[in-house]
C-alpha positions as a Markdown table, in Angstrom:
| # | Residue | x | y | z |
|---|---|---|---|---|
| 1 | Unk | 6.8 | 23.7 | -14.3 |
| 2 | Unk | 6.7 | 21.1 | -17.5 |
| 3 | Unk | 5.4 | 17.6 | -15.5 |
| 4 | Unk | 5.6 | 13.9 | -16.2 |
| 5 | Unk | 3.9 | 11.9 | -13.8 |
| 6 | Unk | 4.1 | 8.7 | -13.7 |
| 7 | Unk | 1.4 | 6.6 | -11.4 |
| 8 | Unk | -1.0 | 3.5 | -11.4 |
| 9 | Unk | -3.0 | 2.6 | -8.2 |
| 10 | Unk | -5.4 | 5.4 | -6.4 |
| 11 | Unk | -2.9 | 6.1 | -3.7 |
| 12 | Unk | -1.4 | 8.3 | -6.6 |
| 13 | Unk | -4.6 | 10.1 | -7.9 |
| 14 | Unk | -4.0 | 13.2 | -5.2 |
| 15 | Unk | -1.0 | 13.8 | -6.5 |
| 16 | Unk | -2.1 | 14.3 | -10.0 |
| 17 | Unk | -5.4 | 15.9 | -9.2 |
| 18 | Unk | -3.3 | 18.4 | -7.0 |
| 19 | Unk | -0.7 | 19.1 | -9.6 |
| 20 | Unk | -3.4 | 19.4 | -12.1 |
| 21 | Unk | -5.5 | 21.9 | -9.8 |
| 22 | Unk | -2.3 | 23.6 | -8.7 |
| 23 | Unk | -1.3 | 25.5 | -12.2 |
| 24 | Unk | 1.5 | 23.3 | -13.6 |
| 25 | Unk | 1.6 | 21.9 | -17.1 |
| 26 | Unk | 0.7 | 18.6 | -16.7 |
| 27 | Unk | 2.3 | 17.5 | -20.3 |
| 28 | Unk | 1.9 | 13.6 | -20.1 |
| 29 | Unk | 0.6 | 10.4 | -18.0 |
| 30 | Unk | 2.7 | 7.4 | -17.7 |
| 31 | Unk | 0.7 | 4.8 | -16.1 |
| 32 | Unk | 0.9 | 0.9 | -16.0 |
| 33 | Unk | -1.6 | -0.9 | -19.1 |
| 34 | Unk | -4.6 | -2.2 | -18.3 |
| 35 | Unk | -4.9 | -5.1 | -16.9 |
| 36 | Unk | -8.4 | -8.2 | -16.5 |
| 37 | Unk | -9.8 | -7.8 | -13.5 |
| 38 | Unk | -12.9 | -9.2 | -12.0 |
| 39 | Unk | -14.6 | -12.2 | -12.7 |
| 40 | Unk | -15.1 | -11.3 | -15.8 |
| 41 | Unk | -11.3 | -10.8 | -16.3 |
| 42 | Unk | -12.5 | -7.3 | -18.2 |
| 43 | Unk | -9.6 | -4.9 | -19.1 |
| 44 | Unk | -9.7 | -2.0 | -16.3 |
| 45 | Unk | -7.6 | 1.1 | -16.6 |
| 46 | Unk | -5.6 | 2.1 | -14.0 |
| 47 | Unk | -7.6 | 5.0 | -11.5 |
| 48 | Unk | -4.4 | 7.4 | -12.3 |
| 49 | Unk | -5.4 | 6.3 | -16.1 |
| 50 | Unk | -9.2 | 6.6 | -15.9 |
| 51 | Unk | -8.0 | 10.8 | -13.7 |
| 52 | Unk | -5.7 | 11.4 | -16.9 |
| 53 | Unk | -8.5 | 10.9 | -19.4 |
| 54 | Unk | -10.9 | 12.7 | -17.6 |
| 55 | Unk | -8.7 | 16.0 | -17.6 |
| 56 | Unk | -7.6 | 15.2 | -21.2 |
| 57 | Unk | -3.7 | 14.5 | -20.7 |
| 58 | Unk | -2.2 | 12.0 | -23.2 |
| 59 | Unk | -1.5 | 8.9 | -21.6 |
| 60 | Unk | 1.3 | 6.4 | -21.8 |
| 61 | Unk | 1.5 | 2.9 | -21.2 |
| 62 | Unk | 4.5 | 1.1 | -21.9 |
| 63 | Unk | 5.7 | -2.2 | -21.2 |
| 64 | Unk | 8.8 | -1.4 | -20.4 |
| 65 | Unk | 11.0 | 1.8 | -20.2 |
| 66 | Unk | 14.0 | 0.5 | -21.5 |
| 67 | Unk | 13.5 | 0.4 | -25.1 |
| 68 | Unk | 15.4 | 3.4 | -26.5 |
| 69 | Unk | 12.6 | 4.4 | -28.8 |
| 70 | Unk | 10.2 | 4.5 | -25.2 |
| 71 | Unk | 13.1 | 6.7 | -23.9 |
| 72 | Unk | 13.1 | 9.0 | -27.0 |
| 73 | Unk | 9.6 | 9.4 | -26.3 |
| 74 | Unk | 9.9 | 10.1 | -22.7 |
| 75 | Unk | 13.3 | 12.9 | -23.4 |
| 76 | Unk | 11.0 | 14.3 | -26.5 |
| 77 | Unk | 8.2 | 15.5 | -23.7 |
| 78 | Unk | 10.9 | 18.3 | -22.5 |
| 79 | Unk | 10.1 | 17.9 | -18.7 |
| 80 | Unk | 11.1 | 20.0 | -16.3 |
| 81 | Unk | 10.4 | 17.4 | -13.5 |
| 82 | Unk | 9.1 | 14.0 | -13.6 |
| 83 | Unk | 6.9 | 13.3 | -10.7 |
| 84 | Unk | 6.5 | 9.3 | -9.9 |
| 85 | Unk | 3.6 | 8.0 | -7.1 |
| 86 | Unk | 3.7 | 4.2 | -7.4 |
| 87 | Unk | 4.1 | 3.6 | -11.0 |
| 88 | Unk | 4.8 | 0.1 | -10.3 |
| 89 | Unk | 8.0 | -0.1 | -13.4 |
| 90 | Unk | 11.9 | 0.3 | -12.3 |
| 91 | Unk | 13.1 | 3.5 | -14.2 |
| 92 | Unk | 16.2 | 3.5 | -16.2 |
| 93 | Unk | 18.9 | 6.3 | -15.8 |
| 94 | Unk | 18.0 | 7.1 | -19.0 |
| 95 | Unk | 14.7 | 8.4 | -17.8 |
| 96 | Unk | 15.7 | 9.5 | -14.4 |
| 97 | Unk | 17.8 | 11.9 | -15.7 |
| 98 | Unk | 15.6 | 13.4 | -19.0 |
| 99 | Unk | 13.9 | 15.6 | -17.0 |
| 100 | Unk | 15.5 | 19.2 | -16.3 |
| 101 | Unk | 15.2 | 18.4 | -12.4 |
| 102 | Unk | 14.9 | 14.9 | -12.7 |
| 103 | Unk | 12.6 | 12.8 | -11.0 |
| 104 | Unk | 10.7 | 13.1 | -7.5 |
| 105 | Unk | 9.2 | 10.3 | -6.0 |
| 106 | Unk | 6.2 | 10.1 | -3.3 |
| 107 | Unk | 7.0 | 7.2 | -1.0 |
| 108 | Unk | 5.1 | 6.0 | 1.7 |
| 109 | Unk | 7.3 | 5.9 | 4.4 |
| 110 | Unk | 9.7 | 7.9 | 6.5 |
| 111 | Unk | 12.7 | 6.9 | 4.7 |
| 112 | Unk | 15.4 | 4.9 | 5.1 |
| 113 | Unk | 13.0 | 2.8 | 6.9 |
| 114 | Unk | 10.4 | 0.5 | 4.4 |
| 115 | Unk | 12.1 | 0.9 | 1.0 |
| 116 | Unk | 10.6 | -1.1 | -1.6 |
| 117 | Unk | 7.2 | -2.0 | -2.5 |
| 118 | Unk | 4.8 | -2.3 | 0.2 |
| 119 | Unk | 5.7 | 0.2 | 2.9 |
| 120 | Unk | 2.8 | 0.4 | 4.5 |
| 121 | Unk | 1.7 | -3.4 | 4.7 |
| 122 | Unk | 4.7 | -3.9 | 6.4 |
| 123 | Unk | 4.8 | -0.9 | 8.7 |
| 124 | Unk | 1.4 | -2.2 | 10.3 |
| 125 | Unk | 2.5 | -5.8 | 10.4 |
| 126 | Unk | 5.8 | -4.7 | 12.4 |
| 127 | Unk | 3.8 | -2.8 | 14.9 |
| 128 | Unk | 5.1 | 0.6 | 13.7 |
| 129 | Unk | 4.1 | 3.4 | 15.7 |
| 130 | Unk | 5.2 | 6.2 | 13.2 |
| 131 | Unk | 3.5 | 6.6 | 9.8 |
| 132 | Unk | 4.8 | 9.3 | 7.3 |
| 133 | Unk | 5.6 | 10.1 | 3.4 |
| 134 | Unk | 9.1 | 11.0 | 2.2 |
| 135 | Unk | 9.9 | 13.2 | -1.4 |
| 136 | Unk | 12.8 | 12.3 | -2.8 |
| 137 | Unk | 15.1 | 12.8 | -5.7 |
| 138 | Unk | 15.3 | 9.4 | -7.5 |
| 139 | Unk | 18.5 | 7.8 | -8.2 |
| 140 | Unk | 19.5 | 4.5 | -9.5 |
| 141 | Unk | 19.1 | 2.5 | -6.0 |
| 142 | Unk | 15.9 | 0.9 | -4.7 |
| 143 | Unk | 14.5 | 4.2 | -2.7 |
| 144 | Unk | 17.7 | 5.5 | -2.1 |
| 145 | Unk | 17.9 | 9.1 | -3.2 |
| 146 | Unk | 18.2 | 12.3 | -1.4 |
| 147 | Unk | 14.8 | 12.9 | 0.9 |
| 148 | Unk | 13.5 | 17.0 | 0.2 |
| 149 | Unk | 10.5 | 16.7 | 2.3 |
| 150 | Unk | 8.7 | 14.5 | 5.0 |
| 151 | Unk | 6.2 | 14.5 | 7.3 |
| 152 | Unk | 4.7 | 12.3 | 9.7 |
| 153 | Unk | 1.0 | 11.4 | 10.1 |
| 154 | Unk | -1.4 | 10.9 | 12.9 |
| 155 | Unk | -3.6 | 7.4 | 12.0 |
| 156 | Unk | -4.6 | 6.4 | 15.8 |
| 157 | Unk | -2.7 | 3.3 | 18.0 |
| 158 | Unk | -4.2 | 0.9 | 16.1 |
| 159 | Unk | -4.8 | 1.5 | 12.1 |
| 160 | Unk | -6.0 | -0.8 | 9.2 |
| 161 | Unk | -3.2 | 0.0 | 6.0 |
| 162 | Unk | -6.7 | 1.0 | 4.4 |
| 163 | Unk | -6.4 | 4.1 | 6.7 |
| 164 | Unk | -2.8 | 4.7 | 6.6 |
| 165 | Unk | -2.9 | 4.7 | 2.6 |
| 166 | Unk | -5.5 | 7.3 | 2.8 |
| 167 | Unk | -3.8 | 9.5 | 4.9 |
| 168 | Unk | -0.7 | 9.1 | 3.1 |
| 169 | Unk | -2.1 | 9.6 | -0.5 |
| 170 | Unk | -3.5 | 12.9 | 1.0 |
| 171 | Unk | -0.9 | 14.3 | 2.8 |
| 172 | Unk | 1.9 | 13.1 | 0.3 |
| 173 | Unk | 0.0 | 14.9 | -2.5 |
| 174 | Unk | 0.7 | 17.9 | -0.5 |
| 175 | Unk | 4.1 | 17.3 | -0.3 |
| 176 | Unk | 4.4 | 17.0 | -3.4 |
| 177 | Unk | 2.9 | 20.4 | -4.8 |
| 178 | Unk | 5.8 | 22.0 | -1.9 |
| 179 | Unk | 8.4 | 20.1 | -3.1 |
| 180 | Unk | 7.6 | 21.3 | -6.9 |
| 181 | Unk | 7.5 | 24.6 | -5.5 |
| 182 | Unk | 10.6 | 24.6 | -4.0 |
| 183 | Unk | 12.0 | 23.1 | -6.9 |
| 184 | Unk | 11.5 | 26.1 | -8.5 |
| 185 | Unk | 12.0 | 28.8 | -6.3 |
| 186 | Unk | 15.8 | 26.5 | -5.6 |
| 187 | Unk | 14.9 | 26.7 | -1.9 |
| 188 | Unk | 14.8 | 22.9 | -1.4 |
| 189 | Unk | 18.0 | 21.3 | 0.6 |
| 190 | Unk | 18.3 | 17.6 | -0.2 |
| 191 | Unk | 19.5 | 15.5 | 2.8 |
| 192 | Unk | 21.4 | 12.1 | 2.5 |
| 193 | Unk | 19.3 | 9.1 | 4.2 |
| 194 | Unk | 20.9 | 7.8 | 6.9 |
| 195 | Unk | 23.1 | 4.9 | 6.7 |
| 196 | Unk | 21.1 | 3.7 | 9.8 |
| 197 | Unk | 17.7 | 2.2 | 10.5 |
| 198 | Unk | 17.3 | 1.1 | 6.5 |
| 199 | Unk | 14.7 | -1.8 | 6.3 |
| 200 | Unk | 13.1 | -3.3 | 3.3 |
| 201 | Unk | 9.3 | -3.4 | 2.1 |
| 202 | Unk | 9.3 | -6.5 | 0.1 |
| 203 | Unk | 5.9 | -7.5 | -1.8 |
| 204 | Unk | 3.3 | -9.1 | 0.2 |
| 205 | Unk | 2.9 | -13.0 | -0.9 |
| 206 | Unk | -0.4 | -15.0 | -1.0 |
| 207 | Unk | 1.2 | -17.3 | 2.0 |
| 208 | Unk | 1.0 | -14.6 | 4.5 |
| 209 | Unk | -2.7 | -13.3 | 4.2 |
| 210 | Unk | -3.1 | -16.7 | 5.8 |
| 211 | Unk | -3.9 | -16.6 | 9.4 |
| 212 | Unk | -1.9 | -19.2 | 11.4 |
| 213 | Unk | -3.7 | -19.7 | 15.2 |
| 214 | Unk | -0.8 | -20.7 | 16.6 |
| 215 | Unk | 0.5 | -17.2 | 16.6 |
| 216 | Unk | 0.3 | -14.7 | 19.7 |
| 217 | Unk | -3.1 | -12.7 | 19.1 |
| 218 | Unk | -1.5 | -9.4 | 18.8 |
| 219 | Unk | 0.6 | -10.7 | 16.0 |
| 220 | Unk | -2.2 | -12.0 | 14.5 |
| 221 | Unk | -4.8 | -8.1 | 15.0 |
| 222 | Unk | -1.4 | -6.7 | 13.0 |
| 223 | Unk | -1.6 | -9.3 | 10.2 |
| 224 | Unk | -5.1 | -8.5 | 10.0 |
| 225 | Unk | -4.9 | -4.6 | 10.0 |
| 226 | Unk | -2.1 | -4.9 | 8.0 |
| 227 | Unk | -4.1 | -6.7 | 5.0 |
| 228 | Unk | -7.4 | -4.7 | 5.4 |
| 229 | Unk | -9.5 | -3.8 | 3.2 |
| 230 | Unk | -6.9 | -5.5 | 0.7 |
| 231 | Unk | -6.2 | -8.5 | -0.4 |
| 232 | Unk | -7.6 | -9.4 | 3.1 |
| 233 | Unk | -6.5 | -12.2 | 6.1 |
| 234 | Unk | -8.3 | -15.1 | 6.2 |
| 235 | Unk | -9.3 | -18.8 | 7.5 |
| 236 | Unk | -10.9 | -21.8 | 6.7 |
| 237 | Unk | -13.3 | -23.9 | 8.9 |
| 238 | Unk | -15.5 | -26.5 | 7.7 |
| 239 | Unk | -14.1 | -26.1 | 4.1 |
| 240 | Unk | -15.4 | -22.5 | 4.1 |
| 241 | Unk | -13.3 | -19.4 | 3.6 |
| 242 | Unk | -13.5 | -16.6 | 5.4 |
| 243 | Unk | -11.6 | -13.2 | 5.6 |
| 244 | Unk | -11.1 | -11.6 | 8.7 |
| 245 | Unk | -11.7 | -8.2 | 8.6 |
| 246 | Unk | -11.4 | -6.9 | 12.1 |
| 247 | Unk | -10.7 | -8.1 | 15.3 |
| 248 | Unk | -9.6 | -7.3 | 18.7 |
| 249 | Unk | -7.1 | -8.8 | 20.9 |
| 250 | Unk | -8.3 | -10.5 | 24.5 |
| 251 | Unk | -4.6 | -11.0 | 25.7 |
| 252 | Unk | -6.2 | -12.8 | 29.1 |
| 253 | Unk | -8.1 | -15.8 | 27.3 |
| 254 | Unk | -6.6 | -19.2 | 26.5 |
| 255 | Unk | -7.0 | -22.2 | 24.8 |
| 256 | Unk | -6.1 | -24.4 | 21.8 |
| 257 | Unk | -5.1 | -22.4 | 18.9 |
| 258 | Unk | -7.7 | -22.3 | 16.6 |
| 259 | Unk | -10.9 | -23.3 | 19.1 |
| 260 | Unk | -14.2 | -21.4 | 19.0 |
| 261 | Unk | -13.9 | -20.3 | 23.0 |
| 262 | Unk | -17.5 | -18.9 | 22.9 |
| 263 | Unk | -20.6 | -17.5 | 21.8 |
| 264 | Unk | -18.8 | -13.7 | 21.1 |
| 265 | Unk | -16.9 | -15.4 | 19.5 |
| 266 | Unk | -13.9 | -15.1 | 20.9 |
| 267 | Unk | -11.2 | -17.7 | 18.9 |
| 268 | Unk | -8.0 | -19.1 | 20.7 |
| 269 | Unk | -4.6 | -18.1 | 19.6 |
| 270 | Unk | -0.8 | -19.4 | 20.6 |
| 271 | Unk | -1.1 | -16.7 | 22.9 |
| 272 | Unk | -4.2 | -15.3 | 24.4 |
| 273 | Unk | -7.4 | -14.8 | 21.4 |
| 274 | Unk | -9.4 | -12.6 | 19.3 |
| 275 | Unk | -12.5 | -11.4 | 19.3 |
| 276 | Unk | -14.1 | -11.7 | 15.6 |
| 277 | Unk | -15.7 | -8.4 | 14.9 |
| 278 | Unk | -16.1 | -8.5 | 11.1 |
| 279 | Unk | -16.1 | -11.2 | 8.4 |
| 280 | Unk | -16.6 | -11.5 | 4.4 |
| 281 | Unk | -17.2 | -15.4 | 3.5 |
| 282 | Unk | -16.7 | -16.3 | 0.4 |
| 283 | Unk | -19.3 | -14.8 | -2.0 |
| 284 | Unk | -20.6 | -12.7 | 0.4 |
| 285 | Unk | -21.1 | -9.5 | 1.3 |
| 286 | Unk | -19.0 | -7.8 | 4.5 |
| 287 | Unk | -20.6 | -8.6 | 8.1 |
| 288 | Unk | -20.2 | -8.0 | 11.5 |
| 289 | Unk | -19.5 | -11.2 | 13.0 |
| 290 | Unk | -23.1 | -11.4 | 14.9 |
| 291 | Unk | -24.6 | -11.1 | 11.4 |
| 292 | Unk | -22.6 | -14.4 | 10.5 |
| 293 | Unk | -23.4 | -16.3 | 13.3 |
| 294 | Unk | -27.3 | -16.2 | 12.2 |
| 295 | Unk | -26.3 | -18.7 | 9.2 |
| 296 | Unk | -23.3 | -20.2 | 9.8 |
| 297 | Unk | -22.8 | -22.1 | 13.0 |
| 298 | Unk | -19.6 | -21.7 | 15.1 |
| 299 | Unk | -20.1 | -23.1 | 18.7 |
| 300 | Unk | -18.1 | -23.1 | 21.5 |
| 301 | Unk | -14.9 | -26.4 | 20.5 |
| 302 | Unk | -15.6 | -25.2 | 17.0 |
| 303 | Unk | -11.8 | -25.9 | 15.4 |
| 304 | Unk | -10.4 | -23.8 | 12.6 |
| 305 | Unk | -8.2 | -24.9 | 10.4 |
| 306 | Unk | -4.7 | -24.4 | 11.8 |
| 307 | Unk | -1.7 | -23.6 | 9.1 |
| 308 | Unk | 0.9 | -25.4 | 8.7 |
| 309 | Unk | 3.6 | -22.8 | 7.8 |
| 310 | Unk | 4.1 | -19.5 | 10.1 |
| 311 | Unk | 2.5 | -17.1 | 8.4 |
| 312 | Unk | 4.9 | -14.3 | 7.4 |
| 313 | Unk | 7.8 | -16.4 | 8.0 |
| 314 | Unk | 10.7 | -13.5 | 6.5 |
């Protein structure tokens, strides 16, 4: 097989590295520009870049794929299947349809449920209990097409998106490498999504990585596992910044939202509280919350700052 892919972030890396190890002609990179990053605000290639380099595979990065000249390009590789991980750019029918077998995309959900762009955040902050990665053949629509493959993944009662990417990236790249196979042997049988249980992944927004107190504690854990390791949920007390990086509900503890209940330390929610189990202040390097405790006092009537939006308000 003659294969386009088109990725940016690392979640798509497998995919490429397991294509590339897997024997199929791996004739071109599409992959989003570099961007500043930092606080230098340096240019940093993409990770699928930086892969696609390494293994010598010339490397694209348009602006936009709807400039006919861009398309030309695209139709002059001769594809036999485009292969798209989270490429991060809307594709036109123009390209969808240039390759042989079209386009297969690696998304991060059990489709129809968590179309769109951050599938995994949102799983986490609903309180999903099923995590999984879909193929399917792209059409115009927004995560619409025919599903080929999916599988579900075992990541625990309680997982961070950090760990729900990982296992995702991995087991999707597998998927992938059967669904080219099976693309080729014709042994595939597209399925419709059903009309039922579609829900929608819309980008996460600065305003909900803030951690409103007056919200139950469990909601709260999710918001927290749902933004960890990145961009992170955080607070402010004393004028200070902190991300929250783990925590653990205490359902039977009360108080006013927002109020340092004890040494622990536990913090009051609207409903029951968290325990604080590991922070980042601003500047600093990750700690468990004992470790922040040594420098930075929070005793018992200690009152963090309490939003005044819900936080995740949809």
């Amino acid at each position: 097989m003659r294969v386009v892919f088109l990725g940016t972030p690392e979640f798509a890396v497998p995919t490429l590295r397991a294509i590339l190890h897997g024997g199929d002609d791996v004739a071109a990179v599409y992959t989003q520009p570099p961007r500043p990053a930092g606080r230098g605000q340096r240019q940093m290639k993409s990770p699928v870049m930086i892969t696609a380099e390494t293994n010598g595979i010339p490397v694209f990065t348009p602006r936009t794929l709807k400039d006919p000249v861009a398309q030309a390009g695209f139709a002059a590789l001769q594809a036999d299947v485009g292969v798209v991980v989270a490429y991060g750019m809307i594709l036109p029918p123009a390209i969808l349809s240039a390759p042989r077998f079209g386009c297969l995309n690696l998304h991060a959900s059990l489709l129809p449920r968590w179309r769109g762009a951050a599938p995994i955040q949102r799983a986490v902050l609903a309180g999903d209990k099923r995590f999984g990665a879909s193929i399917m053949q792209m059409d115009a629509g927004l995560d619409t097409g025919l599903v080929l493959l999916e599988d579900e993944v075992a990541v625990g009662p309680l997982p961070t998106a950090g760990v729900v990417h990982d296992a995702l990236s991995e087991r999707g790249a597998a998927l992938m490498i059967e669904a080219l196979a099976g693309l080729a042997a014709g042994t595939l049988t597209p399925r419709p999504q059903p009309a039922e249980g579609v829900t929608y992944a819309k980008k996460i927004t600065n305003a909900e990585t803030v951690i409103d107190w007056r919200r139950p504690a469990v909601e709260i854990d999710r918001q927290v596992r749902a933004f960890a390791p990145a961009p992170g949920a955080w607070f402010s007390v004393n004028g200070t910044r902190v991300r929250l990086l783990e925590a653990d509900p205490a359902p039977a503890l009360r108080g006013a939202p927002g109020t340092v209940l004890d040494d622990v330390p536990h913090v009051a929610c609207g409903t029951g509280a968290l325990r604080l189990l590991h922070v980042q202040r601003e500047g600093k390097k990750p700690m468990t919350a004992a470790e922040l405790l040594r420098g930075f006092a929070l005793p018992p009537g200690t009152r963090f700052d309490v939003a005044t939006t819900p936080v995740g308000a949809r």
